[in-house]
Backbone as CSV, one residue per row, in Angstrom:
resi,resn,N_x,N_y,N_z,CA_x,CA_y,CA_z,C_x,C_y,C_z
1,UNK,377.801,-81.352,208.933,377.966,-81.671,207.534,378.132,-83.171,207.336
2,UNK,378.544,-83.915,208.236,378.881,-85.046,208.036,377.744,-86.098,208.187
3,UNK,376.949,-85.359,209.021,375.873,-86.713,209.408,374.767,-86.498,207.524
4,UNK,374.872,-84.595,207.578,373.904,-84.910,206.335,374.543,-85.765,205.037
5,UNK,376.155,-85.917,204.722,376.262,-87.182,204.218,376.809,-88.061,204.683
6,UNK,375.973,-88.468,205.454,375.523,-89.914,206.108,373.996,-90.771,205.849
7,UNK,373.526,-89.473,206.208,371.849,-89.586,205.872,371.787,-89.238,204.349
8,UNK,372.168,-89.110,203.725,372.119,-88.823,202.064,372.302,-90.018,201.166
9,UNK,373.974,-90.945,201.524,374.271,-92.229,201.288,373.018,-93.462,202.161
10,UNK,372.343,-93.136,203.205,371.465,-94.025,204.178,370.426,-94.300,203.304
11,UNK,369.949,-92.658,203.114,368.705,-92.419,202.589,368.352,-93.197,201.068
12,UNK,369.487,-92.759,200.200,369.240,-93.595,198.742,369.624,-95.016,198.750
13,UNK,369.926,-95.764,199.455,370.631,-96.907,199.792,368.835,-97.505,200.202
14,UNK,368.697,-96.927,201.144,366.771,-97.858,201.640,366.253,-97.387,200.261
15,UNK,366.210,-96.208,199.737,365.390,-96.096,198.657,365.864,-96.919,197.404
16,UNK,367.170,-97.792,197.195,367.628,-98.427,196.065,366.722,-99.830,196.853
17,UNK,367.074,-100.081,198.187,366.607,-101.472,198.568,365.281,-101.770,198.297
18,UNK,364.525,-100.587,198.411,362.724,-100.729,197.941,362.714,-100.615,196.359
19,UNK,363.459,-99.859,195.936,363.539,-100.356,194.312,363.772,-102.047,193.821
20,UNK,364.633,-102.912,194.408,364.864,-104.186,194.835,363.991,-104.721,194.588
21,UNK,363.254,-104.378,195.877,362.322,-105.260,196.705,361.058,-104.900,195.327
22,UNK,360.637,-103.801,195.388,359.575,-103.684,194.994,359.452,-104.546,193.035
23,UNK,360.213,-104.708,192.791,360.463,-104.631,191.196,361.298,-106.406,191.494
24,UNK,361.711,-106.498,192.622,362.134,-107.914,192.483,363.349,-108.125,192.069
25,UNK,364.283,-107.486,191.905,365.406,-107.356,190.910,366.783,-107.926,192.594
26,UNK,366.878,-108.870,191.777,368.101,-110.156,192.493,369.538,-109.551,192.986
27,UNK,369.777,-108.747,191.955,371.407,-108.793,192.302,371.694,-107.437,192.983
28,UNK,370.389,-106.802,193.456,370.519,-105.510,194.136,371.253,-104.299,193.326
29,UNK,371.061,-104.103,192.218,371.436,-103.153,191.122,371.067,-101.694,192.281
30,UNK,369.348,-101.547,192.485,369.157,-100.732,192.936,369.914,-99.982,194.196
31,UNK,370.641,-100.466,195.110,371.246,-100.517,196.090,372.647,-99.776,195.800
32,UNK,372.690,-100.388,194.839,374.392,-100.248,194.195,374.585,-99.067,193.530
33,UNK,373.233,-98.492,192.889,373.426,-97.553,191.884,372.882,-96.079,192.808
34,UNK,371.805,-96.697,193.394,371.297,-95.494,194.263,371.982,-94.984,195.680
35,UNK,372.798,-95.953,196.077,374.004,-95.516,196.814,375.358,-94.566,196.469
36,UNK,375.539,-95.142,195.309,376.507,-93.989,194.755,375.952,-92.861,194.270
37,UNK,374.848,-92.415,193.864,374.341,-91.203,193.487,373.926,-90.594,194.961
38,UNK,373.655,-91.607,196.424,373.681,-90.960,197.746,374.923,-90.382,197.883
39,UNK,375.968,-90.665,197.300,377.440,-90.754,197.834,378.046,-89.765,196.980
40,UNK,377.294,-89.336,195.715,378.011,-88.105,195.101,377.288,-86.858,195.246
41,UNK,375.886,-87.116,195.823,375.002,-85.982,196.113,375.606,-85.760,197.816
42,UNK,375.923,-86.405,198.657,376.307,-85.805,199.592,377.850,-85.383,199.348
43,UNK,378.641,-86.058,198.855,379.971,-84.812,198.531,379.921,-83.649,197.538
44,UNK,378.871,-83.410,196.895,378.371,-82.196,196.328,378.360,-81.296,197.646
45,UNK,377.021,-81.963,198.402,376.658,-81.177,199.309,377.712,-80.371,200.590
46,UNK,378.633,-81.584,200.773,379.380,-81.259,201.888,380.371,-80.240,200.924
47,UNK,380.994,-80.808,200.227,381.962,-79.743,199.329,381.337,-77.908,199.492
48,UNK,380.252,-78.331,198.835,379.772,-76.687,198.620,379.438,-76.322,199.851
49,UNK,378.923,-76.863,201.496,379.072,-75.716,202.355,380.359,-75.860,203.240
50,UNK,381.375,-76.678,202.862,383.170,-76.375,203.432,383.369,-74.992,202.402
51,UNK,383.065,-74.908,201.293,383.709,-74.133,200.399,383.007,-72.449,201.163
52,UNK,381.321,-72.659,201.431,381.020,-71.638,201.932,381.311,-70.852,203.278
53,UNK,381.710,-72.019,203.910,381.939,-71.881,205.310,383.342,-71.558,205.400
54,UNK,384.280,-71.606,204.575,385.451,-71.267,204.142,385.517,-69.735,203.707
55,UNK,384.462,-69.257,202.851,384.805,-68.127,202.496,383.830,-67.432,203.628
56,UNK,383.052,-67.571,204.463,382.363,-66.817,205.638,383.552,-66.513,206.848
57,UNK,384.480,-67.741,206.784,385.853,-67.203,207.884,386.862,-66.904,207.373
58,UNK,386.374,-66.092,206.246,388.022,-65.437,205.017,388.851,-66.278,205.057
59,UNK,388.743,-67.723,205.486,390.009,-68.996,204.900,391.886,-68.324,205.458
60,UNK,391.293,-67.486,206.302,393.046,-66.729,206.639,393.589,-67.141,208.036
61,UNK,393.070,-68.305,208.476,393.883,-69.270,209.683,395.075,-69.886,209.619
62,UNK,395.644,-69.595,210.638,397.042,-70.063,210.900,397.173,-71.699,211.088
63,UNK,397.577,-72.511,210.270,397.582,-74.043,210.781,398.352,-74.279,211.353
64,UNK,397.673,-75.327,212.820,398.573,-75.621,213.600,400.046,-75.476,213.634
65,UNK,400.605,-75.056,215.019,402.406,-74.943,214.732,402.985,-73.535,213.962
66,UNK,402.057,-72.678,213.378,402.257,-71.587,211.715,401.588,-70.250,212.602
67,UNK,402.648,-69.258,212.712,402.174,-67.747,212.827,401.470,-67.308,212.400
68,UNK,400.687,-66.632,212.833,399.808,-65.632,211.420,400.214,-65.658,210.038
69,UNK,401.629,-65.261,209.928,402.381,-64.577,208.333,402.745,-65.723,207.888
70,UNK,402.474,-66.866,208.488,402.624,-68.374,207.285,404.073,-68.898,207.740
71,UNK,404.899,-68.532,209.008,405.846,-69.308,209.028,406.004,-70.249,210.189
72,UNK,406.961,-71.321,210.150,406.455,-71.959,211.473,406.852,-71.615,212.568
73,UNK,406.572,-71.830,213.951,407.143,-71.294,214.921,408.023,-72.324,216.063
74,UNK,408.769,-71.827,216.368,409.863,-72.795,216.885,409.362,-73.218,217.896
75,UNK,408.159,-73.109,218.757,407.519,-73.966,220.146,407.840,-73.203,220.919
76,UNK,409.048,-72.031,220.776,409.248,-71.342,222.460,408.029,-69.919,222.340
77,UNK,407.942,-69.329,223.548,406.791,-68.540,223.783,407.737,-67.344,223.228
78,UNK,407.549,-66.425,222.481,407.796,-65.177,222.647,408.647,-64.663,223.967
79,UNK,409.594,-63.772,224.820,409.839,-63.292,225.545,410.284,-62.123,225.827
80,UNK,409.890,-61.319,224.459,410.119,-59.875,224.451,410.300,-59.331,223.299
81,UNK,411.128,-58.362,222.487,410.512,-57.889,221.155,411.222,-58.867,219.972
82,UNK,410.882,-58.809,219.159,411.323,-59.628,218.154,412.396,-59.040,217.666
83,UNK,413.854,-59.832,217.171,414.831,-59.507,216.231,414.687,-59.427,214.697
C-alpha cells in the first residue's frame, strides 16, 4: 500500500513537471498542484484498502501487551487455571 502512494505522489509530481515544462510556466504551479492531488488520491487509495483489509480480518486483534477480551496482561506466562 505504501509504495502505491509513493508512486501516485511520484507519478503526478513528473506529470505537474511536464505541465511546467511543456506550457513554460516559472514558478512550478504545476508541480505544486499536481502533487497534492498525487497526495490526496493516494490517501484515498491507501485509506480505502486499510479500511478493506480491516474488515477481511474482522478488525478483532489483540494489540500488543492486550488479551483477547481487551485487557492488559501483566507479562507473566499463565501457570495454571485462572482465578
Amino acid at each position: 500500500m505504501g509504495v502505491e502512494f509513493g508512486a501516485a505522489v511520484c507519478g503526478f509530481c513528473l506529470l505537474g513537471w511536464w505541465i511546467d515544462h511543456h506550457w513554460g510556466i516559472q514558478d512550478h504551479w504545476g508541480v505544486v498542484v499536481c502533487g497534492l492531488l498525487g497526495v490526496v488520491g493516494g490517501l484515498y487509495n491507501f485509506i480505502r484498502q486499510a479500511l478493506a483489509a480491516s474488515r477481511a480480518g474482522g478488525g478483532n486483534r489483540a494489540m500488543p501487551g492486550e488479551r483477547e477480551s481487551g485487557q492488559a496482561s501483566s507479562g507473566r506466562r499463565p501457570t495454571g487455571p485462572e482465578e
